[in-house]
C-alpha positions in Angstrom: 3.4 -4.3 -20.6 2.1 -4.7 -17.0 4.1 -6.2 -13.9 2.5 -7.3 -10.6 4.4 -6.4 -7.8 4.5 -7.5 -4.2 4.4 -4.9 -1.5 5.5 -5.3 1.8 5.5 -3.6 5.3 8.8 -1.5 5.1 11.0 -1.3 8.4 8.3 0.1 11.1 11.5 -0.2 14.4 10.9 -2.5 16.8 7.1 -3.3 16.4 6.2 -6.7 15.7 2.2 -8.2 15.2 0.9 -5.1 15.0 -3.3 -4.5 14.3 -4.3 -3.6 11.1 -6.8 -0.8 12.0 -8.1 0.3 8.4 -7.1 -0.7 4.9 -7.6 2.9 2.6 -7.6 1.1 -0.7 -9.5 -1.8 -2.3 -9.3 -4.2 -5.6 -8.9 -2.3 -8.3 -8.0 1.4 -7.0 -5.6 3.5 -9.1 -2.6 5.0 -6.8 -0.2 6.9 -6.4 3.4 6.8 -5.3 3.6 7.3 -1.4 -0.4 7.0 -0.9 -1.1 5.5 1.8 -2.4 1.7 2.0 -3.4 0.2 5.0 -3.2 1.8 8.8 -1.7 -0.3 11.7 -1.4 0.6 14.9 0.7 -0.8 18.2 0.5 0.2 21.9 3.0 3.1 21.1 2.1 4.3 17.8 -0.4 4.6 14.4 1.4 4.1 11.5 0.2 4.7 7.5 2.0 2.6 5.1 2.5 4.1 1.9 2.5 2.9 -1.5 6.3 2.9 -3.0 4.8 3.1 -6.7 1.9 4.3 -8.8 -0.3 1.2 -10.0 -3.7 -0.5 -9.5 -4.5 -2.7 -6.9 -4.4 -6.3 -8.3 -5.4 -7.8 -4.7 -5.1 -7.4 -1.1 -3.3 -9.5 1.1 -4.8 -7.7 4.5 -7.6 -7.1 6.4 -8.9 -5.2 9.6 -7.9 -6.7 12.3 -4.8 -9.1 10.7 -1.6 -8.4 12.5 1.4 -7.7 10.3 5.3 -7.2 10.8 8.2 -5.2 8.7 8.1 -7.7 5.6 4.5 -8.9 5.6 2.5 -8.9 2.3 -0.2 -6.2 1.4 -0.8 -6.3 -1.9 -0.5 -6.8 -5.1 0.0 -3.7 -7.5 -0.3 -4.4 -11.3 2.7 -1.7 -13.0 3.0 -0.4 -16.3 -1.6 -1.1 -17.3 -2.7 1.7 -19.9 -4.1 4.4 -17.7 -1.8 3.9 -14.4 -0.2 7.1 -15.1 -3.5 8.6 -15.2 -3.5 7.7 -11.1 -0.6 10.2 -10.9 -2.6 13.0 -11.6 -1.6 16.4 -13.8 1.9 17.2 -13.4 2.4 20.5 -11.5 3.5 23.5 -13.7 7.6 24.5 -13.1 
């Protein structure tokens, strides 16, 4: 059965209203755990923030140019749909 979850801008330090400078995945994109979702970017540092789970993309939450701090919302990632294991790819030989 398939859960949405909320993602959210883990701990990034001390930056606070940072730019959103590019968002790498749309509605509907099958990803993987640790791929990264949007790009943000402060007067110190570019930072990628990754997916914590495989999923689709049920909806974004960002956009270029939003500014976002550690616990602003994303997206939303539907869990568990026939064919999200599919967005994990073949698993590598031992």
């Amino acid at each position: 059965m398939a859960t949405t979850k909320e993602v959210f801008v883990p701990d990034i330090g001390e930056f606070k209203n940072v730019d959103v400078i590019e968002v790498l995945v749309k509605a509907g994109d099958a990803i993987k755990p640790e791929q990264s979702l949007i790009t943000i970017e402060s007067d110190k540092a570019t930072i990628e923030i990754p997916s914590p789970s495989a999923g689709t993309v049920k909806e974004l939450k960002v956009k270029i140019g939003d500014k976002v701090s550690r616990g602003s919302l994303v997206r939303l990632l539907r869990e568990g749909e026939p064919g999200c294991r599919g967005a994990l790819g073949p698993r590598p030989s031992p």
